[in-house]
N, C-alpha and C positions, 0 to 999 in steps of 0.2 A: 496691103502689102503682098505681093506675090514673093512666093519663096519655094516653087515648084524647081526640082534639079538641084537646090542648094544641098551642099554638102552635107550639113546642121540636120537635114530634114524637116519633117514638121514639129514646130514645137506640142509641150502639153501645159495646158491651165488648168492646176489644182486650187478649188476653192474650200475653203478649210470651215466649218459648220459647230458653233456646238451651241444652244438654244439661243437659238435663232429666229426662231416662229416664223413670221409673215416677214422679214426681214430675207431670210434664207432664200424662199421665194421668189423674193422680189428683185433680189441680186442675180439668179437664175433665170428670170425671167428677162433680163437684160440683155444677157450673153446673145451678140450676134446669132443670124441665122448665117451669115453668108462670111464665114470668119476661115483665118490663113492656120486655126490651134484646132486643138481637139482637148476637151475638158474631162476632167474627172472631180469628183466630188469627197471630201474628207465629213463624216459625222462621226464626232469626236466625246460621242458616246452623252448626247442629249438626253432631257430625261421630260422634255419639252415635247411639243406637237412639231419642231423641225423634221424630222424622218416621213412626217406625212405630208408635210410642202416638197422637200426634196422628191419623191415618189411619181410628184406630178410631171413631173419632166424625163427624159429620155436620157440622160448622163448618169454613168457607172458610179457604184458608191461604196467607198469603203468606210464600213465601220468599225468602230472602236466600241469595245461590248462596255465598258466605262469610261470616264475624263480620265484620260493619261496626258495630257496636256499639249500645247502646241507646239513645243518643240517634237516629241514622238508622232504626232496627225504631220506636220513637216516632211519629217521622216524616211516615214510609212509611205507618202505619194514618191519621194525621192527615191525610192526601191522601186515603189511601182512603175517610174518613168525609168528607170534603168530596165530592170527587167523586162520592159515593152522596148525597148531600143529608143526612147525618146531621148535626145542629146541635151534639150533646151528645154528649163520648165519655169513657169512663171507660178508664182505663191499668191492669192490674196484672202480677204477676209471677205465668208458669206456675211456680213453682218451690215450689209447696205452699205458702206460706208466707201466702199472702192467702186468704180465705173468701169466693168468687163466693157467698153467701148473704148477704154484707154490701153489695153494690154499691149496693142502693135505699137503702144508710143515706146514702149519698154522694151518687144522684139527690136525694133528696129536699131536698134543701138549693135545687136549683139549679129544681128543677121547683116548687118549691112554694112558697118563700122566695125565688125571684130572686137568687139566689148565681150570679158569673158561673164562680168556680173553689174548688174543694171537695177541702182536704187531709185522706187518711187520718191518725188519729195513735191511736198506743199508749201514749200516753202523757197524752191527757185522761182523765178521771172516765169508768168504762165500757168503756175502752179496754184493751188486756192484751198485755203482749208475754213469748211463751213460750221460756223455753230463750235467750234472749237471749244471746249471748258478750260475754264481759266489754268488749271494745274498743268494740263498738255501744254498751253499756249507756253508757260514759265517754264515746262521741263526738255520740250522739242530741242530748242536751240541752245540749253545748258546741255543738252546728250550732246547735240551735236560738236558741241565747241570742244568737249571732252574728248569726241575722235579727232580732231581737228589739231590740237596740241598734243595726242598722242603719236597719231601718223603720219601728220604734216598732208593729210588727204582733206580739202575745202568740202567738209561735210555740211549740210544744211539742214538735214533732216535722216538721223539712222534709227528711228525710232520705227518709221513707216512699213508695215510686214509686207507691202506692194511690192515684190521684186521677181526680175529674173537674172538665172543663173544657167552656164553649161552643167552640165549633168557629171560631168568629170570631176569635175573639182573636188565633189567628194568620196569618190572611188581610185582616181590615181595621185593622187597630191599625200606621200605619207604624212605631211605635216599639218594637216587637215585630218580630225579625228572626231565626227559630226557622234559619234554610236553611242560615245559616253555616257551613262545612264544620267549623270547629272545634267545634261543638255535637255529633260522632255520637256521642260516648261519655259519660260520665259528665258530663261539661258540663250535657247538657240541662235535663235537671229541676232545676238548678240556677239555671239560667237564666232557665229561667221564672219558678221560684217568686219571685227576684229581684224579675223585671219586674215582673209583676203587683201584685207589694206595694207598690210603688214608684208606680210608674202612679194607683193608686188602684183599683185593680177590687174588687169587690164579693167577698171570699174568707172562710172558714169553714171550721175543722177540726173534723170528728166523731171521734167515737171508732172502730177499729176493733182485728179483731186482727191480729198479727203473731206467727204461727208459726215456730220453727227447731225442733219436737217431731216435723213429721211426716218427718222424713227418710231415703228410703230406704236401705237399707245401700248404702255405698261412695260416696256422691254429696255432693258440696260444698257448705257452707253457705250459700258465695254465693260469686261471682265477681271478688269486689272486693280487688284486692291491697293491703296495709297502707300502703303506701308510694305510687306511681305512683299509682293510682286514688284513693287521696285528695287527691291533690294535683289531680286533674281534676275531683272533689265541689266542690272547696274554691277552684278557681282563678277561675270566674266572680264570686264576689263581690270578690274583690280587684279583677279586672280592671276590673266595671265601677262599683264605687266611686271606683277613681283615674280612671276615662271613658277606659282603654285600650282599652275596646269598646265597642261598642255594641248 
């Protein structure tokens, strides 16, 4: 995708890290040589050997001196692409599981089609999700149905932290309030994906993949506990349906 002269500029790819091991790596290792983004890296305060796979490569890293969770590593790169003049930033997971060869399927929505925020899903036409564990497989498309009956937006997948977004959205939109300390952890992306659908922005889910095959020996599927962490996926749309937040 060429996007020399656009308006937008060049986007930035934050990829967000916390023990990760050889996983981290290997997602880094991916990332085009010959690509239209410029990357930056979130370590979200590891306590693993990730910091020394990250190291091996040439991309900026911001650390977190301990786990203050994904919503604040989120954040943190969204200040840092403001503060660099970046307009457009794409989010995914160091954790193998996303394909840095898929990210222009996401630009191209937003650079070419004027899309303001752009959901990965695995779950349109095109889309493939691998090795999937049976609780995602049951809980992807109850998430989804539940945005789907809430904002009348044909969600298929709001679960997936693959996404890009204009960089405005949460600097000029007053009704958009990303800062809130309750947002650092699994809130976030929740929250937005809310707002925006809500608000009315201009949003589009492509297909992508979603890997659990490449995982290396000993290392966790994901970090999301059954219980606690779903109930913090799942809290912001209660909240601000009843208008207990804002």
């Amino acid at each position: 995708m060429v996007i020399d002269d656009h308006p937008l500029g060049r986007p930035l790819l934050a990829i967000v890290c916390y023990n990760n091991g050889r996983n981290a790596r290997d997602t880094l290792a991916r990332v085009p040589e010959e690509r239209c983004f410029d990357v930056i890296v979130n370590d979200d305060g590891s306590t693993d050997d990730t910091p020394a796979y990250l190291a091996e490569f040439g991309f900026r890293v911001l650390r977190n001196e301990s786990n203050a969770g994904i919503g604040f590593a989120i954040k943190k790169v969204i200040r840092y692409a403001h503060d660099n003049g970046y307009r457009v930033l794409v989010v995914m997971a160091g954790n193998g599981k996303d394909d840095p060869w898929q990210v222009e399927r996401l630009l191209r929505s937003i650079y070419e089609e004027g899309y303001d925020y752009v959901q990965g899903s695995r779950r349109l036409l095109g889309g493939k999700a691998e090795n999937l564990p049976l609780f995602r497989r049951i809980m992807v498309p109850i998430h989804a149905l539940t945005f789907r009956l809430l904002t009348g937006f044909p969600c298929t997948d709001a679960l997936n932290g693959f996404r890009a977004y204009k960089v405005s959205i949460f600097f000029e939109d007053p009704h958009i309030n990303v800062w809130q300390d309750w947002l650092d952890r699994y809130e976030f992306e929740t929250y937005v994906h809310f707002k925006v659908l809500k608000l009315g922005y201009k949003v589009k889910e492509v297909p992508v993949t979603k890997s659990y095959a490449q995982f290396s020996s000993g290392m966790k599927r994901s970090h999301i506990r059954p219980i606690v962490d779903w109930w913090s996926i799942m809290r912001p749309i209660l909240y601000l349906w009843l208008g207990l937040r804002k």
